[in-house]
BAKEDO-376364 format. One line per 2 residues: for each residue x negated, y negated, z of C-alpha. Coordinates in nm, 3 decimals. Each point is the difference from the previous one (the first is absolute). Layout:
BEGIN
X Y Z  ...
***
This chain:
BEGIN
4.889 -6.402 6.451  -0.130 0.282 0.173
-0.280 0.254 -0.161  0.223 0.279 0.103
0.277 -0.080 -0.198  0.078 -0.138 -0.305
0.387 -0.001 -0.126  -0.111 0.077 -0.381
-0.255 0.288 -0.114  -0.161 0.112 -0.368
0.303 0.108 -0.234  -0.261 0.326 -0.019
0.125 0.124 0.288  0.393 -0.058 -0.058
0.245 0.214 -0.185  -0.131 0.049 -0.391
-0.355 -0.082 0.154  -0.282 0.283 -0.030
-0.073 -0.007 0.395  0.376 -0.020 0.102
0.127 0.340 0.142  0.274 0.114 0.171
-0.105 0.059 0.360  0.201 0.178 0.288
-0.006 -0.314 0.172  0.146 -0.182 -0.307
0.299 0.252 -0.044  0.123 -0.065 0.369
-0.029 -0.326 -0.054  0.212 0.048 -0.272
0.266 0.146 0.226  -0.038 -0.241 0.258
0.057 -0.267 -0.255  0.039 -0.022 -0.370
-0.034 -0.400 -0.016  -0.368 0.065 0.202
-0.113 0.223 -0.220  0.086 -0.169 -0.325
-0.214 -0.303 0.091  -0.271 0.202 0.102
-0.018 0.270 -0.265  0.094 -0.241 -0.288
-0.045 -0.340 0.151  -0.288 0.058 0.135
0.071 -0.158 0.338  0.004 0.242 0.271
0.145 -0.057 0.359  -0.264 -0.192 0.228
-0.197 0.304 0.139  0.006 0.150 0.385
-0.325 -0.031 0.188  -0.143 0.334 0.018
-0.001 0.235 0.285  -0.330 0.100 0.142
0.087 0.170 0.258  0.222 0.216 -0.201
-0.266 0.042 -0.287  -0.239 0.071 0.275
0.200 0.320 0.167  0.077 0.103 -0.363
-0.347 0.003 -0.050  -0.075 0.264 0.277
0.242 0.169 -0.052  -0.120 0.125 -0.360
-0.375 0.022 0.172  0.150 0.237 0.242
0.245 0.225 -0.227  -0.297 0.033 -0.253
-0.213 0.159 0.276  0.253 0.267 -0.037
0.070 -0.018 -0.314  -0.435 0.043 -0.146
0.082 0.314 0.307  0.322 0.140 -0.165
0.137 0.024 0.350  0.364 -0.144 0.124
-0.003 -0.346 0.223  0.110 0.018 0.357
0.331 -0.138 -0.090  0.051 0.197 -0.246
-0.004 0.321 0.234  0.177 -0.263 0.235
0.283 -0.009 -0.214  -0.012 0.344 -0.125
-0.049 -0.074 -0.358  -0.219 0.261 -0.226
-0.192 -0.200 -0.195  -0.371 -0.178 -0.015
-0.065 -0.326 -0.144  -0.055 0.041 -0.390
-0.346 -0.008 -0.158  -0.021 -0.156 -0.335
-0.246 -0.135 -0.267  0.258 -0.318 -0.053
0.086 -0.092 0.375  -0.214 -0.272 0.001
0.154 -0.123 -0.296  0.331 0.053 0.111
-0.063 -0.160 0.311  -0.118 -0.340 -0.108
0.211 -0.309 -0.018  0.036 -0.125 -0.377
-0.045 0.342 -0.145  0.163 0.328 0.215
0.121 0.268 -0.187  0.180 -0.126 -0.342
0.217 0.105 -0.271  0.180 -0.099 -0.332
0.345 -0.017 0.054  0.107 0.105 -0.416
0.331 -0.167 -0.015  -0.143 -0.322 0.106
-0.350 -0.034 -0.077  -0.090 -0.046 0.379
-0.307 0.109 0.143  0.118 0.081 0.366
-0.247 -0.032 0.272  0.009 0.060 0.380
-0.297 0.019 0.245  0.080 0.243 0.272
-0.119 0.055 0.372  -0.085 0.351 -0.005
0.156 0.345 -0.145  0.033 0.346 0.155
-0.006 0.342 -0.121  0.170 0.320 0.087
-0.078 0.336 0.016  0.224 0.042 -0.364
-0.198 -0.283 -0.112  0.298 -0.250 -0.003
-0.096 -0.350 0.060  0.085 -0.189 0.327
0.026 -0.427 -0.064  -0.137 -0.158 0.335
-0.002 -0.360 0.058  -0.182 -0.164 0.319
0.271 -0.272 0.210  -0.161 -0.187 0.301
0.187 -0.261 0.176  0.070 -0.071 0.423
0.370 0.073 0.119  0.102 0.069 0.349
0.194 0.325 -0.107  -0.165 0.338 -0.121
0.033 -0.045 -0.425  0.198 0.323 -0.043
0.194 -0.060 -0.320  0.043 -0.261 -0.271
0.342 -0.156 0.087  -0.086 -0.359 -0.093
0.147 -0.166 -0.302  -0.316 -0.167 -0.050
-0.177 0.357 0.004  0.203 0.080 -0.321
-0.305 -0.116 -0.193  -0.205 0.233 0.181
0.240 0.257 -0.159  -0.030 -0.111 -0.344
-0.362 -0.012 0.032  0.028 0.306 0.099
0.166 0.196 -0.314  -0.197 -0.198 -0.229
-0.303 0.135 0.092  0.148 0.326 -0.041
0.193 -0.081 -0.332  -0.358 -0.083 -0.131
-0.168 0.248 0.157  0.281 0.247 -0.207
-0.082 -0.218 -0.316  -0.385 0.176 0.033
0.132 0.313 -0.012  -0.042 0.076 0.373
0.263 0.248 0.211  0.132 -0.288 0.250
0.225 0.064 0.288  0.288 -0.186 0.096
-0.147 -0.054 0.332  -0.226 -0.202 0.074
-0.137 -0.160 0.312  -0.088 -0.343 0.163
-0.311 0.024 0.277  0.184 -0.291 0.216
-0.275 -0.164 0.277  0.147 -0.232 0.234
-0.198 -0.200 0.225  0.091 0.006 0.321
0.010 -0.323 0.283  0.057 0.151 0.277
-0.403 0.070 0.067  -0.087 -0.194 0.296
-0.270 -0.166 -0.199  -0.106 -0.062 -0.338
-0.421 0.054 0.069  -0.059 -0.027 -0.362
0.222 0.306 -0.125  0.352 0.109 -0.084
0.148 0.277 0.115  0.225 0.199 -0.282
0.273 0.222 0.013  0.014 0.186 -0.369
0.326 0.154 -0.116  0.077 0.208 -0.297
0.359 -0.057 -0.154  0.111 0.200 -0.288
0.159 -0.120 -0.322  0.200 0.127 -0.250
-0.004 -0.200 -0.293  0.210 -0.022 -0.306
-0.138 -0.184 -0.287  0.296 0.020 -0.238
0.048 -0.389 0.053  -0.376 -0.063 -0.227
0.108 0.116 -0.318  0.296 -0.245 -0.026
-0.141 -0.244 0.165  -0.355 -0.034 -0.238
0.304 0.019 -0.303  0.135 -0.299 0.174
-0.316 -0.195 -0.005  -0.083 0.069 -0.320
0.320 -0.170 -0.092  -0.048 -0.319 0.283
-0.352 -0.027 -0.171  0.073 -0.005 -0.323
0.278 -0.272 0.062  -0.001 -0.371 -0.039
0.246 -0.038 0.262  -0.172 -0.040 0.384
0.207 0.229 0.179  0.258 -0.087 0.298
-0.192 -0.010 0.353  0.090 0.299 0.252
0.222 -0.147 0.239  -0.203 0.057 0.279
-0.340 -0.114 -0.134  -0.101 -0.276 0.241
-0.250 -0.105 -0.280  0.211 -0.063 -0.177
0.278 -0.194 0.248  -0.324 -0.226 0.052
-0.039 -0.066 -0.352  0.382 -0.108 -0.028
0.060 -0.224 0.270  -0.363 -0.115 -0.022
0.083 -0.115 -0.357  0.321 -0.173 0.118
-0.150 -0.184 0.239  -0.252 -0.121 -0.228
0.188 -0.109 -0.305  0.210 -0.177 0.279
-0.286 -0.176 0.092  -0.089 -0.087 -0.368
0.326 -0.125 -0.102  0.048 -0.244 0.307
-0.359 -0.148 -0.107  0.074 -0.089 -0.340
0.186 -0.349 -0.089  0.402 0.078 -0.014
0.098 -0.064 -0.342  0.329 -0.090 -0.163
-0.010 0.308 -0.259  -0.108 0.348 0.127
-0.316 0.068 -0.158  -0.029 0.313 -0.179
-0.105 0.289 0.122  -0.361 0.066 -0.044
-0.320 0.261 0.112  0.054 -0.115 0.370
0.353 0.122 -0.027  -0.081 0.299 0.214
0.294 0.069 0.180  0.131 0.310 -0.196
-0.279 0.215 0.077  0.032 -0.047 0.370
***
């Protein structure tokens, strides 16, 4: 089995557990599908994991080396006077903090108990002293990255107004709007010579974030169930899982010796949670 991944973790870390919290990540998983993240968050057995992108981390990276020159300067980014937006990247004791995977900027959510955590890209300021969310996208498409019109990019969305729910949840003034630095690396240099060429976009976003209360009320309840919740229709984990399973109980049952009686059904009777 591979070092990387192993299908069953510490019960510390799963719902009830003293490290388990509820993560942005985990709540669109939630969304994406229920059945997923019931046998992660309460199972314990996550979805195998995607190999991480370097090249992503790495312009992320640079990114937040090259807004906090201007932000230690209290002076606006280039794209920001670009763009026309009055703002300069925020300054705060906690931005490291907030920043870092496996902690970001937290809360606990009263009805449920939660503690709510999120680890954002970057956050603006305005002259009012409202609060701009930012979050860095890098990928390589053939058309200028204008606007998020993907169904896919709807998780970029959510993303979005959760870092500015919790962001709210501190007590901060939060806009509505906030924006995605988009760079797209371009292929139509007539060489690679050891560099990229980017084209960086800003696209605004107005986020709602009315969906998160109901929805952390509705995993409260999937958690605190017995029952494994039905799969989202569309979860292609999931649709492995299923016909995986079929095809090997299938297998299973054609290798054992036929019998005149059906046996009864037993622990390898799987077939119902496929």
């Amino acid at each position: 089995m591979s070092s990387y991944y192993k299908p069953d973790r510490k019960a510390d870390w799963n719902y009830g557990g003293p490290r388990w919290r509820l993560s942005r990540s985990k709540i669109d998983l939630f969304v994406e599908c229920p059945r997923c993240f019931y046998l992660d968050n309460k199972l314990g057995t996550a979805r195998p994991p995607g190999y991480p992108f370097a090249l992503n981390s790495a312009v992320d990276a640079l990114l937040k080396k090259e807004f906090d020159i201007h932000r230690a300067d209290k002076t606006a980014h280039p794209l920001m006077e670009q763009y026309g937006i009055h703002a300069i990247p925020f300054a705060h004791s906690k931005l490291d903090i907030w920043r870092e995977n496996f902690k970001g900027i937290e809360c606990t959510h009263k009805k449920t108990g939660f503690t709510i955590s999120g680890a954002v890209d970057d956050v603006w300021v305005t002259p009012e002293e409202e609060l701009l969310v930012v979050d860095y996208k890098s990928t390589s498409k053939d058309e200028k990255i204008e606007e998020l019109n993907k169904d896919w990019q709807d998780g970029y969305k959510r993303q979005m107004e959760v870092y500015q729910w919790l962001l709210r949840q501190n007590g901060f003034r939060v806009s509505d709007t906030g924006y995605f630095v988009y760079a797209n690396a371009s292929k139509d240099e007539k060489a690679f010579d050891g560099k990229l060429i980017f084209e960086v976009t800003l696209i605004p976003y107005t986020g709602d974030g009315s969906w998160i209360e109901p929805t952390l009320l509705r995993i409260k309840e999937c958690l605190d169930s017995e029952n494994i919740p039905d799969a989202h229709p569309e979860c292609d984990y999931c649709t492995y899982r299923k016909y995986a399973g079929k095809k090997l109980q299938e297998r299973y049952s054609a290798a054992q010796p036929k019998l005149d009686v059906p046996p009864q059904s037993s622990a390898t009777d799987t077939g119902s949670l496929f």
